[in-house]
C-alpha positions in Angstrom: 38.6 -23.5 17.2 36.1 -23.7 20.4 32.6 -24.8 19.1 31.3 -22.0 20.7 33.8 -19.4 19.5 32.5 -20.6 16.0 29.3 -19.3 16.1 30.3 -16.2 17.6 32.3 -15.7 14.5 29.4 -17.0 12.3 26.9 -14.8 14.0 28.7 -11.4 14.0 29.8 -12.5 10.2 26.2 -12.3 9.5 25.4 -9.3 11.1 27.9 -7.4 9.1 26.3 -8.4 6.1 22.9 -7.4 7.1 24.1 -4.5 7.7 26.0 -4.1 4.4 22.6 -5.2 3.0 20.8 -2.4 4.2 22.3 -0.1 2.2 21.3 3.5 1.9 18.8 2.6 4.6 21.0 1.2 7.5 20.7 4.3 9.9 16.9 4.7 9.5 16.4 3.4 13.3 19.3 4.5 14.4 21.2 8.2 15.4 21.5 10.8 13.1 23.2 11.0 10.6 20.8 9.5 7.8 22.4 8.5 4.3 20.2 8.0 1.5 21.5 6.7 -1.8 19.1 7.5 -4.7 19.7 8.5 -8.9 21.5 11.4 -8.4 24.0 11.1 -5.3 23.9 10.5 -1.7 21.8 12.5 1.0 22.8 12.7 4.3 20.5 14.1 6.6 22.4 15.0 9.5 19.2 16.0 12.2 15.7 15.6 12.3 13.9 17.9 10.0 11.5 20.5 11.2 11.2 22.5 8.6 9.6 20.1 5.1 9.7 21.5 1.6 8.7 19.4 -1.6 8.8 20.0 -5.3 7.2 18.2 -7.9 4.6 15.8 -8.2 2.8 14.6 -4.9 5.9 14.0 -2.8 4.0 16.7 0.2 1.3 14.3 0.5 4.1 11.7 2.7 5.0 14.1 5.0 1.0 14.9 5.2 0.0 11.5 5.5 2.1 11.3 8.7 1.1 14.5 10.2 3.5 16.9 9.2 3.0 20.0 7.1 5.3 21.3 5.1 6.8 24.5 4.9 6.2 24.8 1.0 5.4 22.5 -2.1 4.2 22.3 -5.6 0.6 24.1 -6.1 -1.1 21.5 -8.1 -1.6 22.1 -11.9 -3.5 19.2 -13.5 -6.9 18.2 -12.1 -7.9 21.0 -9.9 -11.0 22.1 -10.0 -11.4 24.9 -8.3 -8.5 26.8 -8.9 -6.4 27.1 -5.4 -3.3 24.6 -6.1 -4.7 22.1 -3.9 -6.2 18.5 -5.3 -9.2 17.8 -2.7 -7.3 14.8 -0.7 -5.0 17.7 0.3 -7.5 19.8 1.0 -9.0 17.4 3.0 -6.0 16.4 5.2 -4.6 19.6 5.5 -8.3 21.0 7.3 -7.8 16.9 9.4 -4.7 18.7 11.1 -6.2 22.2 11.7 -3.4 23.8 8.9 -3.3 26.5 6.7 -2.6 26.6 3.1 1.4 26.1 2.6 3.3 28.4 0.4 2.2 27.1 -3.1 5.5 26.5 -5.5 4.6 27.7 -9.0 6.4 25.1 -11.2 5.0 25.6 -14.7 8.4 26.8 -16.2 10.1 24.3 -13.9 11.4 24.4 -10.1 11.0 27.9 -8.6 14.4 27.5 -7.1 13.9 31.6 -5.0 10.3 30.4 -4.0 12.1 26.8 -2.2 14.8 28.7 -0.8 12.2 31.5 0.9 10.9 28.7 3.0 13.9 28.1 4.7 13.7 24.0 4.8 15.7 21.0 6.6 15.0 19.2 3.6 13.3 19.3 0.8 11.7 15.9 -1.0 11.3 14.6 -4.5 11.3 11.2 -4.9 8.7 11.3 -7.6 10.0 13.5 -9.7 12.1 14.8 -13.1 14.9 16.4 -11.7 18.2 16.7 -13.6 21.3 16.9 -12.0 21.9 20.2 -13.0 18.2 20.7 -10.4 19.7 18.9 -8.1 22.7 20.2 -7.4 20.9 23.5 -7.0 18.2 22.3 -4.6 21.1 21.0 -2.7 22.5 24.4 -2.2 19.5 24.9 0.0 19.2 22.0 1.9 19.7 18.5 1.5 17.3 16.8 -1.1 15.8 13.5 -1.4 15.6 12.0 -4.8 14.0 9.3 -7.1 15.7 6.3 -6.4 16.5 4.9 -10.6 14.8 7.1 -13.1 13.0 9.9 -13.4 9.0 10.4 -13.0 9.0 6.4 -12.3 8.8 5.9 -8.5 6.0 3.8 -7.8 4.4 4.9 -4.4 5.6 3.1 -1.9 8.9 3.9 -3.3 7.8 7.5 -2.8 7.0 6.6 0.6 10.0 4.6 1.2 12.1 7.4 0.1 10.1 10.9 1.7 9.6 9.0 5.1 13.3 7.7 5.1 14.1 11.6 4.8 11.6 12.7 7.3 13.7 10.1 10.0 9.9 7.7 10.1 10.6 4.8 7.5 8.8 2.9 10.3 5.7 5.1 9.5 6.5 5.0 6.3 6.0 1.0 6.2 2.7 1.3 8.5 1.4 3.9 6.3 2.4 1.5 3.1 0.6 -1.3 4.3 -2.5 0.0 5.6 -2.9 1.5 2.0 -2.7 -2.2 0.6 -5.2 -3.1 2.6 -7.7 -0.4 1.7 -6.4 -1.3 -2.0 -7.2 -5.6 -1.4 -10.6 -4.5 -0.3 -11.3 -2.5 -3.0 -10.0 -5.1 -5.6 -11.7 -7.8 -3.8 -15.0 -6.5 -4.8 -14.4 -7.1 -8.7 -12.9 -10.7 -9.4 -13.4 -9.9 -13.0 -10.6 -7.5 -12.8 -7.9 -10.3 -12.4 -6.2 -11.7 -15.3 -7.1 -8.7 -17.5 -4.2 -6.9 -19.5 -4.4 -3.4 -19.3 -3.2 -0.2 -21.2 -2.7 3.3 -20.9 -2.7 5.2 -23.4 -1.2 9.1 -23.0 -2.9 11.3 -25.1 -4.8 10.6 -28.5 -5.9 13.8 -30.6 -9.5 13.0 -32.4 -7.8 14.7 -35.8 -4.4 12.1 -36.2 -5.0 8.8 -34.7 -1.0 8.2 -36.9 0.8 7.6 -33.9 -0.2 5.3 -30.8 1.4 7.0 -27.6 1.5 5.1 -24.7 3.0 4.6 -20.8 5.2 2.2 -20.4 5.6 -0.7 -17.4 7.8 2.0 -16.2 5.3 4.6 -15.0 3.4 4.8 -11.8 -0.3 4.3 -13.9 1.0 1.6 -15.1 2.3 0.1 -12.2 -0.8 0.5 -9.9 -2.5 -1.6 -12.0 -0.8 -4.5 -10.7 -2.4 -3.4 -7.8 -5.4 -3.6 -9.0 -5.2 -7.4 -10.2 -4.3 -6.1 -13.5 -1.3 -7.3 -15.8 0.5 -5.4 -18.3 0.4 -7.7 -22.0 3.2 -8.9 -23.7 3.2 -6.3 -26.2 3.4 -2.9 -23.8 6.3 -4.8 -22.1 8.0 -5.8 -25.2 7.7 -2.0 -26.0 8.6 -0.5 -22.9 12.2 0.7 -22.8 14.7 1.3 -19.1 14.8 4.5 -17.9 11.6 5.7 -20.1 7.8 6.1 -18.8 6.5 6.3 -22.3 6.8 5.4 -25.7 4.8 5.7 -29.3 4.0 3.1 -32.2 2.5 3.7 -35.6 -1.1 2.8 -35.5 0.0 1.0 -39.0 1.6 -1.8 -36.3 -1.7 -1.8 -34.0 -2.6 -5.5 -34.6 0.3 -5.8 -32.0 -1.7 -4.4 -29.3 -4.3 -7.4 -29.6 -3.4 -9.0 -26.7 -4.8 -5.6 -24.9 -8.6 -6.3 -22.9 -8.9 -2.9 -21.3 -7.5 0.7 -22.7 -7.3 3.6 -20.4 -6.8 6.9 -21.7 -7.4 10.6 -21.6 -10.6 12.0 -23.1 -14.2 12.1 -23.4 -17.1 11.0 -26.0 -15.3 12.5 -29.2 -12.2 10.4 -28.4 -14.3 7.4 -28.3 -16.3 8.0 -31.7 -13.0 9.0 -33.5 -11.4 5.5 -32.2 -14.0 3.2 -33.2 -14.8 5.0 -36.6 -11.1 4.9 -37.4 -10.0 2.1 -39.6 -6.9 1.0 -37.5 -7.6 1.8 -34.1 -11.0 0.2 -34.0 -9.5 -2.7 -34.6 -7.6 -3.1 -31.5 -9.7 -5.9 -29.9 -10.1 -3.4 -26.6 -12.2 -1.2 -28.5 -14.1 -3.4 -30.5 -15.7 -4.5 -27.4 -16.3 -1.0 -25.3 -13.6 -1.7 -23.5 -11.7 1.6 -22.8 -12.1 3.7 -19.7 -12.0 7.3 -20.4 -10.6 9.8 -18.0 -11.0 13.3 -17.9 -8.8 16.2 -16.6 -10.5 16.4 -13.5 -9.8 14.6 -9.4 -10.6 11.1 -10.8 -8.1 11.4 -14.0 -5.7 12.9 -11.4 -5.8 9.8 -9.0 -5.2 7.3 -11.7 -1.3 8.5 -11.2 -1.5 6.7 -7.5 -0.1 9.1 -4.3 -0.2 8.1 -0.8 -3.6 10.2 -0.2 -5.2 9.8 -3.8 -5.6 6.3 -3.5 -8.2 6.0 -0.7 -10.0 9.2 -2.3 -10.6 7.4 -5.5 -9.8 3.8 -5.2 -13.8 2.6 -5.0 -14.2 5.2 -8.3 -11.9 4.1 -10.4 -11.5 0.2 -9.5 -15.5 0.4 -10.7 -14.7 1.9 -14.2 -12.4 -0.8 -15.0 -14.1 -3.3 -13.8 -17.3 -2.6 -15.9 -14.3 -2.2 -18.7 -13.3 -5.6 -17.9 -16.7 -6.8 -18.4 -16.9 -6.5 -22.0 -13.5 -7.3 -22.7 -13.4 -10.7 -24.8 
């Protein structure tokens, strides 16, 4: 064979498996139709959306990061202070592009399913989410729907980027928009070297009257994750407890001596929370409170944003890096 004819052959070889490669993400740059593979099926977008819905947590907050309002999504219902469904970096960047309060999804007894289909969307998004199949296939009646990509309530957010922009046909804003958000995040971070090297925990909710059981997020869950971000590491013993496809999980405080290797607890609560765990027998023994080294967070903006979204993050980043960091300072 013709030397040259060989590396025809070896070049267009190559470019079939990059393009096998790419996946659910091959027709991003290119013509319509889009395919998206994620959890629960394949997507296929088959024109440019005008017309953006989103349901559960945060997943609007893509499409309003790259300037596009959507027709409806979920009002907000943990963390807002004043009462009108929206957190305040919503707020914020809905009055940056001159727009009026969407229709608000009420989803405390789960997807309003009449409220989505009333907006009349091209698409609707929920890469962050819980969905069941059972959820999806009925969002899907309506329009085509974007899910998590592996398991529910566990897409990190640039996943939720990577997934919401992908569905709006702007991946490429999606990966500017991804990376000017790591930058705002290495300035922060850069501020507070004594964050680096520190283990950290989350702890979900701890009630002041039975300290019996030690419930906790796992390395699967977005708070979790962001504190890799944040020059942070998860110890040995939350990933040795951490199971696939869960974003939580519960020991007996009888087994809390295996949570020693833990500098910096995070957690849910105010003063009370903090006398109960250092006047209890086991849990002031984990090492982390010993020293005063537990961040508490309370059910307001700040306690929101530790579950990192694409607009949260540059609302509370300076905030909340500070609290750990002044954790991390009396860690051992």
């Amino acid at each position: 064979m013709p030397r040259f004819l060989s590396l025809s052959v070896l070049l267009v070889a190559a470019w079939i498996s990059i393009t096998a490669f790419s996946g659910a993400w091959a027709a991003e740059n290119g013509p319509y139709p889009i395919v998206i593979k994620h959890a629960l099926g394949t997507t296929t977008i088959a024109s440019k959306p005008e017309r953006v819905a989103t349901v559960a947590w945060a997943n609007h907050e893509v499409p309003l990061a790259l300037g596009i309002v959507p027709v409806g999504f979920a009002a907000a219902n943990f963390g807002d202070d004043d009462g009108d469904g929206l957190l305040p970096w919503v707020a914020k960047r809905l009055a940056e592009l001159g727009a009026d309060k969407p229709v608000l999804f009420d989803e405390g007894d789960g997807i309003d399913f009449e409220a989505v289909a009333a907006t009349n969307p091209d698409v609707i998004l929920a890469s962050y989410s819980g969905l069941s199949q059972t959820d999806y296939d009925k969002l899907s009646q309506i329009a085509p729907v974007v899910a998590y990509p592996e398991s529910p309530w566990a897409t990190d957010w640039r996943e939720m980027i990577r997934f919401n922009s992908a569905g709006l046909g702007l991946a490429a804003e999606g990966d500017a928009l991804i990376a000017r958000i790591e930058g705002e995040i290495a300035e922060g971070v850069a501020r507070h070297p004594e964050l680096k090297g520190k283990s950290a925990m989350f702890i979900t909710h701890l009630d002041t009257t039975d300290l019996s059981i030690v419930n906790f997020y796992t390395t699967n869950d977005t708070r979790v994750k962001f504190f890799q971000d944040l020059g942070l590491k998860s110890p040995p013993s939350v990933i040795a407890a951490s199971k696939p496809g869960q974003y939580s999980g519960g020991i007996s405080a009888e087994r809390i001596d295996a949570f020693d290797d833990v500098d910096i607890i995070v957690t849910y609560g105010g003063e009370e929370l903090l006398n109960a765990l250092n006047a209890d027998p086991l849990m002031s023994r984990m090492p982390a409170v010993a020293h005063g080294a537990v961040v508490m967070l309370g059910r307001d903006p700040l306690g929101t944003a530790a579950n990192p979204t694409p607009l949260s993050i540059p609302w509370v980043l300076d905030d909340y890096v500070g609290l750990l960091a002044k954790a991390a300072r009396k860690a051992r």
